[in-house]
C-alpha positions as CSV (number, residue, x, y, z in Angstrom):
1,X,-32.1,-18.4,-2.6
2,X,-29.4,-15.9,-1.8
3,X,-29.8,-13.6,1.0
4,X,-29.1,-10.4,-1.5
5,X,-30.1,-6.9,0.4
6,X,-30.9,-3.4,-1.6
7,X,-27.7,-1.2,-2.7
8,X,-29.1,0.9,1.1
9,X,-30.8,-0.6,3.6
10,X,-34.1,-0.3,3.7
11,X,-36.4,1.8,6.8
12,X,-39.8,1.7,7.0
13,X,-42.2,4.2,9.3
14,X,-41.1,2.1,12.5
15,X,-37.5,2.1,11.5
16,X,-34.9,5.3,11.8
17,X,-31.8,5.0,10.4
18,X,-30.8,8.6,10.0
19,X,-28.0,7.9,12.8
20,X,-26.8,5.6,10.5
21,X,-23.7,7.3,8.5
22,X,-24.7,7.9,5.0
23,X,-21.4,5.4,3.9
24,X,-23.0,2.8,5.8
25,X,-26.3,3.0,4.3
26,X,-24.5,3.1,0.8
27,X,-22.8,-0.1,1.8
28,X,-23.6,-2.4,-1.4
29,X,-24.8,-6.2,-0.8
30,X,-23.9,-7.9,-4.0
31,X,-21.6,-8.2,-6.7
32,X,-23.7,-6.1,-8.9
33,X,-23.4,-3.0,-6.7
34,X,-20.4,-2.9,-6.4
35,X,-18.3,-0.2,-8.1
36,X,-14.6,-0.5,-9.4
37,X,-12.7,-3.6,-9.1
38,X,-14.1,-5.2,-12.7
39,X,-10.6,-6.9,-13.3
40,X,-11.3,-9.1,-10.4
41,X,-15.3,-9.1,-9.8
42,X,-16.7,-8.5,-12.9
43,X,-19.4,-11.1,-14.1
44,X,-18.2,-14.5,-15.2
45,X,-14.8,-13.9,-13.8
46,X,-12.7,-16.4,-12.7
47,X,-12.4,-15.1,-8.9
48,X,-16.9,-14.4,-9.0
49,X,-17.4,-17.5,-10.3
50,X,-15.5,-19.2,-7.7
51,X,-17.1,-17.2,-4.9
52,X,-20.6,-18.0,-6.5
53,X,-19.7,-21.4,-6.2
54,X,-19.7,-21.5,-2.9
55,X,-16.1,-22.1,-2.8
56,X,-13.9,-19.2,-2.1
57,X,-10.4,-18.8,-1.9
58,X,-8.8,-17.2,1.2
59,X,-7.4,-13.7,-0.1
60,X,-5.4,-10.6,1.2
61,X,-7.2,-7.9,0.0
62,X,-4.2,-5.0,-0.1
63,X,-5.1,-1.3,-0.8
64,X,-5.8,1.9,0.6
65,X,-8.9,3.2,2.8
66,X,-12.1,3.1,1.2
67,X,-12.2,1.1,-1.2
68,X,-14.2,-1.5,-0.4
69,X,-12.1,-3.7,1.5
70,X,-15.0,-4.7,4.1
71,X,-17.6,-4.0,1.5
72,X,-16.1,-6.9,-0.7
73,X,-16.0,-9.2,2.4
74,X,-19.3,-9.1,3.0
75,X,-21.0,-9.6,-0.4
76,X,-18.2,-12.6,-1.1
77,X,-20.2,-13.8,2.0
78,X,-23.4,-13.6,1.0
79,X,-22.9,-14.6,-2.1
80,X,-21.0,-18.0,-1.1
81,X,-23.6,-18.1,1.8
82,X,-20.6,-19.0,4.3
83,X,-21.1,-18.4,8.0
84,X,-19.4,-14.9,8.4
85,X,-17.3,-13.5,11.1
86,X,-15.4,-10.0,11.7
87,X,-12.2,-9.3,13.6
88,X,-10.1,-6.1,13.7
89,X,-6.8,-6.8,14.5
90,X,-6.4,-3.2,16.4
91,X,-9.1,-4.4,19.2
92,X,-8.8,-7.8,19.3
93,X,-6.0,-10.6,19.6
94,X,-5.9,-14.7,19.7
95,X,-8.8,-15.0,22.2
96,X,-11.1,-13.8,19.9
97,X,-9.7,-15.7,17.3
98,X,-9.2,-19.0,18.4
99,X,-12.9,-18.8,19.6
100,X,-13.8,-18.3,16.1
101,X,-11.5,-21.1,14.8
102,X,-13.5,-23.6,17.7
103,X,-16.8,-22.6,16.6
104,X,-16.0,-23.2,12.8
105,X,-14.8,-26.8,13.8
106,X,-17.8,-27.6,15.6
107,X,-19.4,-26.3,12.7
108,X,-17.7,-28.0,9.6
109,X,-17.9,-31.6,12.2
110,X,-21.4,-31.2,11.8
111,X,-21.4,-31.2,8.2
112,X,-21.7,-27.0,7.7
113,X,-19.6,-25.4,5.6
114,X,-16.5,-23.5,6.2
115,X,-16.2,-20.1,8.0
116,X,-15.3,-17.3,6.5
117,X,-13.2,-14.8,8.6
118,X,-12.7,-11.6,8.0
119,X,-9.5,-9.7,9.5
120,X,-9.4,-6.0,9.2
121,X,-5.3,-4.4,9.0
122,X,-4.3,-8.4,9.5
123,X,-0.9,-6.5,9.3
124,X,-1.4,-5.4,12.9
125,X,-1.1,-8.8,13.9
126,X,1.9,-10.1,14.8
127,X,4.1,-13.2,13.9
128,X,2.7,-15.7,16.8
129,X,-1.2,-14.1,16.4
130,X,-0.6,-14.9,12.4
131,X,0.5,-18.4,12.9
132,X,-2.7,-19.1,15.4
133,X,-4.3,-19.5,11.9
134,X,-2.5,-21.5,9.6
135,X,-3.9,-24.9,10.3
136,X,-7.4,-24.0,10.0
137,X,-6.7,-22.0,6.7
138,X,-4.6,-25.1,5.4
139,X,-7.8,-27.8,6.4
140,X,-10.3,-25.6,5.0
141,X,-12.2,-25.1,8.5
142,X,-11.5,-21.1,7.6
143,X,-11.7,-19.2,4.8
144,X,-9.5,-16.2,5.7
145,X,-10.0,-12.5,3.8
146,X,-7.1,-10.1,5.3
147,X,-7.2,-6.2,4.7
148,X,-4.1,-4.4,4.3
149,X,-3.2,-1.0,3.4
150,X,0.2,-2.3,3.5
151,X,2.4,-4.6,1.4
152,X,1.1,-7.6,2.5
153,X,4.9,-9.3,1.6
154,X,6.3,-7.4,4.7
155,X,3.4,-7.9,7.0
156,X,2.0,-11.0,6.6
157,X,3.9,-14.1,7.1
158,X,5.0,-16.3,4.5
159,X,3.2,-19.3,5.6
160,X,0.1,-17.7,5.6
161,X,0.1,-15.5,2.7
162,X,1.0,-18.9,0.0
163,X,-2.1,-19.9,1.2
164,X,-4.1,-17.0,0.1
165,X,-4.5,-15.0,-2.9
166,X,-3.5,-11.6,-3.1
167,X,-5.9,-8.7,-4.7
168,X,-4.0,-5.6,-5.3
169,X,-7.3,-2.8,-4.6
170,X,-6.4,0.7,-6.5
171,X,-7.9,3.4,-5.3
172,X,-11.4,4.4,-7.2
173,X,-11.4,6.4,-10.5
174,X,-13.1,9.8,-10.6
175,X,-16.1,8.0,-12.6
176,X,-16.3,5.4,-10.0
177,X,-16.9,7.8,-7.1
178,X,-18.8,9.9,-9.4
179,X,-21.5,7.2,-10.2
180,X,-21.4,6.1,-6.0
181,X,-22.1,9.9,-5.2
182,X,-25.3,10.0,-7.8
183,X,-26.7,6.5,-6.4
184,X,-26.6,8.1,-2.7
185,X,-28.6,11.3,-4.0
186,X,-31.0,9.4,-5.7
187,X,-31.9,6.3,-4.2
188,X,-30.8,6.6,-0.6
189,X,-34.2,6.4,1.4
190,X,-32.9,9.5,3.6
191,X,-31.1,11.9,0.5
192,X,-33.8,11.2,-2.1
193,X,-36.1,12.7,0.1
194,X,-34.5,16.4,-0.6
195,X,-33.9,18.5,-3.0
196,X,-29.4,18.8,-3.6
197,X,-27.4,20.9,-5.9
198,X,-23.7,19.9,-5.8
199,X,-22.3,23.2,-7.5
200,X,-18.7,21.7,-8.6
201,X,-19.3,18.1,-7.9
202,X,-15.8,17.7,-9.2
203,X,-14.6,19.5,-6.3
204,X,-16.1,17.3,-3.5
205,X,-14.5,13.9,-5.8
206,X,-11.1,16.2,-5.9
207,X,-11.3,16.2,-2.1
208,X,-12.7,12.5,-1.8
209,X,-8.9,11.1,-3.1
210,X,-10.2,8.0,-4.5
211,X,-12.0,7.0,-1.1
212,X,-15.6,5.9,-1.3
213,X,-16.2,6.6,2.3
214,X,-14.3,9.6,2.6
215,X,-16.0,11.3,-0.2
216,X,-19.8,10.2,1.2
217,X,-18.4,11.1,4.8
218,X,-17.4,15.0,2.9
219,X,-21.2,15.1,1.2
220,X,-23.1,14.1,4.5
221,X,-21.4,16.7,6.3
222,X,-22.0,19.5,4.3
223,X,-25.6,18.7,4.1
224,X,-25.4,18.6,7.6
225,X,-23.6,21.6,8.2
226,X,-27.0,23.5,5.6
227,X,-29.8,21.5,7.4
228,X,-32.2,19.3,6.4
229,X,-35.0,21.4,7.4
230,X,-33.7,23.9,3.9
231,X,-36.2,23.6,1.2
232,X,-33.3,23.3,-1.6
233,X,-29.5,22.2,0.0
234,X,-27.5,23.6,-2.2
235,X,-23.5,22.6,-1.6
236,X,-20.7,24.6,-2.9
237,X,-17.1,24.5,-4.3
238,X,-16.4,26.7,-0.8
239,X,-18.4,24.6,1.5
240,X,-16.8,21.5,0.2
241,X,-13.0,23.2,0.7
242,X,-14.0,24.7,4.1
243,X,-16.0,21.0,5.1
244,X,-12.7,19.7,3.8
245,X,-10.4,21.4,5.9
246,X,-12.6,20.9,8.9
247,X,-12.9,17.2,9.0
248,X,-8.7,16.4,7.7
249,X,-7.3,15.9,11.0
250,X,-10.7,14.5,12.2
251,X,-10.3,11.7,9.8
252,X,-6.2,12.0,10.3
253,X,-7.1,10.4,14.0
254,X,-8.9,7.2,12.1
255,X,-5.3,7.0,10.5
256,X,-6.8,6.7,7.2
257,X,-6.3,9.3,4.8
258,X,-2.5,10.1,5.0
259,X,-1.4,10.0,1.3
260,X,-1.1,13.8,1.1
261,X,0.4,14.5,4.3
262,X,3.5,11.3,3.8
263,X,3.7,12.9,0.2
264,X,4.2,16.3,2.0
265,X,6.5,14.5,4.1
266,X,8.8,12.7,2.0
267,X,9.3,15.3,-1.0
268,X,10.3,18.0,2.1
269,X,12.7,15.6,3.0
270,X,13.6,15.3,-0.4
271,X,13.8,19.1,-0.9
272,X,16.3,19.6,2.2
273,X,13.5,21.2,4.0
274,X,13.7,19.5,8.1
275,X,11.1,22.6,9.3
276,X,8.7,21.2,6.9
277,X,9.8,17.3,7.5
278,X,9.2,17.8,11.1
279,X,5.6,19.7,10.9
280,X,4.0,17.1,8.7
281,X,5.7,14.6,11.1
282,X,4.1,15.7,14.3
283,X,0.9,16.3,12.0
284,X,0.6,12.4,11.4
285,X,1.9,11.5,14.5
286,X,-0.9,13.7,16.3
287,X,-3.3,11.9,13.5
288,X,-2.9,8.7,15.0
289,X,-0.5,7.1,12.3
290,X,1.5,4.4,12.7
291,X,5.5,5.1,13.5
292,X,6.3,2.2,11.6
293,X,4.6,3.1,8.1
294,X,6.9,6.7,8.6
295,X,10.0,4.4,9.7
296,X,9.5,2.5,6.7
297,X,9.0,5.2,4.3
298,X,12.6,6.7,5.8
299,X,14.0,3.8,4.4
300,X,13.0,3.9,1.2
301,X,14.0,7.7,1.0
302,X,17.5,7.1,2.4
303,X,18.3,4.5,-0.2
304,X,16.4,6.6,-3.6
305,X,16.7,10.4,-2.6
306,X,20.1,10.4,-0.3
307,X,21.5,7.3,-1.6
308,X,26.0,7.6,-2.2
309,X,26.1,11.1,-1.2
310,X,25.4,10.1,2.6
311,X,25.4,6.5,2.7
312,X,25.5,6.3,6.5
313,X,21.4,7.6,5.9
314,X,20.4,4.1,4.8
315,X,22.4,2.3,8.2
316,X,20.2,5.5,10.4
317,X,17.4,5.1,8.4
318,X,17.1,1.6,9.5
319,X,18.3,1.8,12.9
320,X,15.5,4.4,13.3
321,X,13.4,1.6,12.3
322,X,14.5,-1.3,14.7
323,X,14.5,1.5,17.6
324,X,10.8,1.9,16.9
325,X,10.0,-1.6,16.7
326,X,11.5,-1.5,20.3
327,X,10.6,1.2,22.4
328,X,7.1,2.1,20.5
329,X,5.2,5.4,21.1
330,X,5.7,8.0,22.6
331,X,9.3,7.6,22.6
332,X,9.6,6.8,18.8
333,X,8.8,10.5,18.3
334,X,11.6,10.9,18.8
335,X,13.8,8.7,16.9
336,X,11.8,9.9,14.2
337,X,12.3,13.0,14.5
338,X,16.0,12.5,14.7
339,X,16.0,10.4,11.4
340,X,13.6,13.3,9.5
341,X,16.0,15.8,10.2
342,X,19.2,13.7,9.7
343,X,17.6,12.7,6.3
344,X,16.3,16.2,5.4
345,X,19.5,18.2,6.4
346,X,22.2,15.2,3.9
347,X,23.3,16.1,0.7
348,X,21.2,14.5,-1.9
349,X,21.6,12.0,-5.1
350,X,19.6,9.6,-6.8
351,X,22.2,8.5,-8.8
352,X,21.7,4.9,-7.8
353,X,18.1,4.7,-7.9
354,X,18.5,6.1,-11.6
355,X,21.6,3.6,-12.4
356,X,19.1,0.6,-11.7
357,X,16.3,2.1,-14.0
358,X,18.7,2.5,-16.8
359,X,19.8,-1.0,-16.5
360,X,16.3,-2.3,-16.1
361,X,15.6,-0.5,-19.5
362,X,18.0,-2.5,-21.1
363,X,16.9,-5.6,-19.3
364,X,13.8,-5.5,-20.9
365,X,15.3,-4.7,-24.3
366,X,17.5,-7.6,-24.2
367,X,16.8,-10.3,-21.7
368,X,19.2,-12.6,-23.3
369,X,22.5,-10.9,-23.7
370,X,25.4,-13.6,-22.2
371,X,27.7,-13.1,-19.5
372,X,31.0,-12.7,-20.7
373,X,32.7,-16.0,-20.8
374,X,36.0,-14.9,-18.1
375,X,33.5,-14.2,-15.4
376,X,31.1,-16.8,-15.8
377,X,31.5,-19.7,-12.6
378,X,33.4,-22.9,-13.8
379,X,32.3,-25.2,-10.8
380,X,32.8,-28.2,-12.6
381,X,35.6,-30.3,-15.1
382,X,33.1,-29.9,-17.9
383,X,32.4,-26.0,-17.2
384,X,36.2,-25.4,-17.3
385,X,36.9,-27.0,-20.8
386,X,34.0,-25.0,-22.3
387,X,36.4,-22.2,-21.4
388,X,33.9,-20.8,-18.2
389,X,36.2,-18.2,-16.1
390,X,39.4,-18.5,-18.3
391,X,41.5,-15.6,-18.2
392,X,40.1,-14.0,-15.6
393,X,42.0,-11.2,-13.7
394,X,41.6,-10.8,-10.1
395,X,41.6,-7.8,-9.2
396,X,43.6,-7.8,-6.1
397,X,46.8,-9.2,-7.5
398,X,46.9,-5.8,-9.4
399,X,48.0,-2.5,-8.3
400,X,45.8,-0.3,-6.4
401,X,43.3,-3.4,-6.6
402,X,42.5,-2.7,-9.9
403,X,42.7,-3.8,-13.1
404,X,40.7,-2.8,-16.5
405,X,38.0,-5.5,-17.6
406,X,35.1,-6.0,-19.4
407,X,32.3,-7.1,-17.0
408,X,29.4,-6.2,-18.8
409,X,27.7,-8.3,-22.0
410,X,29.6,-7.0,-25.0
411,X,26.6,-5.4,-26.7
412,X,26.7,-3.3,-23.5
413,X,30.2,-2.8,-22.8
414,X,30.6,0.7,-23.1
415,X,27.4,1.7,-21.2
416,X,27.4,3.9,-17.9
417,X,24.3,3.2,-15.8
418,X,25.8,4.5,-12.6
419,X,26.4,8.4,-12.8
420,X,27.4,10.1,-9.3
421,X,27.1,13.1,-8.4
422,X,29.9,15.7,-6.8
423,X,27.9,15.8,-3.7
424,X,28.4,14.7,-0.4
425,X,30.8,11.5,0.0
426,X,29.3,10.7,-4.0
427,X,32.3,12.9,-5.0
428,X,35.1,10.4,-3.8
429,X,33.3,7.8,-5.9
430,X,33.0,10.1,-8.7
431,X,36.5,10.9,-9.0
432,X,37.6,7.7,-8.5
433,X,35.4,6.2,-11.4
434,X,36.2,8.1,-13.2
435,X,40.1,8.1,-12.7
436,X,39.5,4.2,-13.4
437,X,37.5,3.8,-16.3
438,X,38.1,5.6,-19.7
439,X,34.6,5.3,-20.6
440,X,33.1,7.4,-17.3
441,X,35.5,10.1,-19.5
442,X,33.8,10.1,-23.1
443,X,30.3,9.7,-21.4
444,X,30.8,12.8,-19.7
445,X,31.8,14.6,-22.8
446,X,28.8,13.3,-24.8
């Protein structure tokens, strides 16, 4: 029989767990309990009913804090009733690792079955750490679960991630946090006890952001903050904001809960705004998160919000990013700082972030639109007599490099996907477009 534990675990008149957070009692032990996540762990799916089976693949789990990365670990080991292991790739390294792997060969060499291994923010690891466990992933000796809370494509090394299978975790729905809040008041053995009013309980799953633990965390500290000695705890909306408030930077230093502050971040670098780019840099920084999650960000932003009108951005952007790969904190402060403001104080266009949409619309439209026969590739005899390439005018034997051509599919010939702005260095390209092709002209006028 399954070893299958309550949704909270369970105390008895010699047993107190009241120093046990209330997110840790909530902790669910099977499939059942679990909230969210139905696409991939819903009964009779194809993912359960290979876990059930005793069989599980290796998997990247990829998503933001709280929800349920580690939760899901340990149920998918109960339920496969594998021999169960936990590593956190901030604390430990390939010591700890490889003495895992040993253990799990003795173990399958005696006829057990396979380990299961879970690695929280595998991402932290790096390249060398990553291959220490290919081979015992590949012979079945491990089965591997990674947590991410970044792309796992960039962090994890190829290798290793085609032997896995990547779940993409969204954060929880309103209803889902809703129906984990009402389990804790009722059937926790410490909060059924008393007597709770939530006033707006809206308000405390606003400020819970999709994050199971985050939201129980908020709860247990405003009953905490009333006493459990009250006859009736009643929690309201301003205790919940105020409780809010309070424990931000607290759980900023966990470097959890940054989607609001790198939102902050990023659209006042969008809006030209370095006083405000700078403040909720040093706010995350002083929250313990990782330089290379900003670096990365600064990237992105350099390429869709600053894009033509200061292309240099993208070559800082990712110099910034090689600089903190190298010197690490504190020193990367600074460099980020430097990039933030650069980035914040350019002229802005999105001009080619928006050009690549437009042509993905039509894309999907029309998937099968043909090249146009003159710039196809004519490698071969054959590919020449079916006419590939012919008449094709190089550009460079014309005047000013240029000559006017059709390059796109002719249903689409007249289209302009690409529209710069007059900003920044975008306005040299703008003019000269424009001086080149008669149809930048009438698209203008339309």
């Amino acid at each position: 029989m399954k070893n299958t534990k309550d949704l909270f675990i369970s105390t008895s008149n010699e047993v107190d767990n009241s120093y046990i957070p209330l997110a840790e009692r909530c902790r669910p032990g099977i499939f059942n309990e679990i909230v969210g996540h139905e696409e991939y762990f819903k009964k009779g799916s194809p993912l359960r009913r290979q876990i059930e089976s005793g069989n599980p693949p290796s998997l990247i789990f990829w998503g933001p804090p709280g929800v349920g990365k580690t939760t899901l670990a340990k149920v998918i080991a109960a339920e496969s009733e594998l021999p169960f292991s936990i590593l956190s790739a901030v604390t430990s390294g390939k010591k700890e690792m490889r003495a895992i792997i040993d253990r799990a060969h003795a173990e399958t060499r005696q006829g057990q079955k396979s380990h299961l291994l879970f690695i929280d923010e595998i991402h932290r690891y790096n390249k060398a750490q990553q291959d220490g466990l290919l081979h015992a992933v590949e012979d079945g000796t491990i089965k591997l679960i990674g947590a991410t809370t970044e792309n796992p494509s960039f962090e994890v090394i190829s290798p290793l991630l085609s032997r896995c299978q990547v779940i993409k975790l969204d954060s929880l729905k309103i209803e889902d946090l809703e129906k984990i809040v009402l389990r804790a008041l009722h059937e926790d053995t410490i909060l059924s006890e008393m007597v709770i009013t939530i006033s707006d309980i809206e308000e405390l799953l606003h400020y819970g952001g999709g994050d199971a633990r985050r939201t129980l965390n908020l709860l247990e500290s405003c009953i905490i903050q009333i006493g459990k000695d009250e006859g009736v705890i009643e929690i309201s909306s301003d205790l919940i904001k105020e409780t809010a408030r309070h424990n931000a930077l607290l759980y900023d230093k966990k470097g959890d809960f940054h989607y609001d502050t790198i939102s902050a971040f990023i659209k006042s670098i969008r809006g030209s705004d370095p006083d405000a780019a700078v403040y909720y840099l040093a706010r995350m920084l002083e929250s313990g998160e990782d330089p290379v999650f900003i670096a990365r960000r600064l990237i992105i932003l350099a390429s869709e919000d600053v894009g033509n009108a200061e292309p240099y951005a993208l070559s800082l952007a990712n110099a910034g990013l090689q600089a903190v790969h190298a010197i690490g904190l504190p020193e990367a402060r600074i460099v980020l700082s430097q990039v933030s403001t650069y980035l914040a104080a350019c002229p802005k266009s999105n001009a080619a972030y928006l050009a690549l949409e437009r042509a993905r619309e039509d894309v999907n439209q029309n998937p099968t639109l043909e090249v146009p026969m003159h710039i196809r590739n004519a490698p071969t005899e054959l590919m020449k007599n079916m006419k590939y390439g012919k008449n094709y005018k190089y550009p460079h034997d014309y005047s000013e490099h240029f000559v006017l051509d059709t390059y796109l599919p002719e249903e689409l010939k007249n289209k302009v996907y690409y529209q710069p702005t007059q900003l920044g260095r975008e306005k040299i390209l703008y003019e000269r477009l424009n001086n080149l092709w008669p149809k930048r002209k009438k698209s203008e006028k339309k």
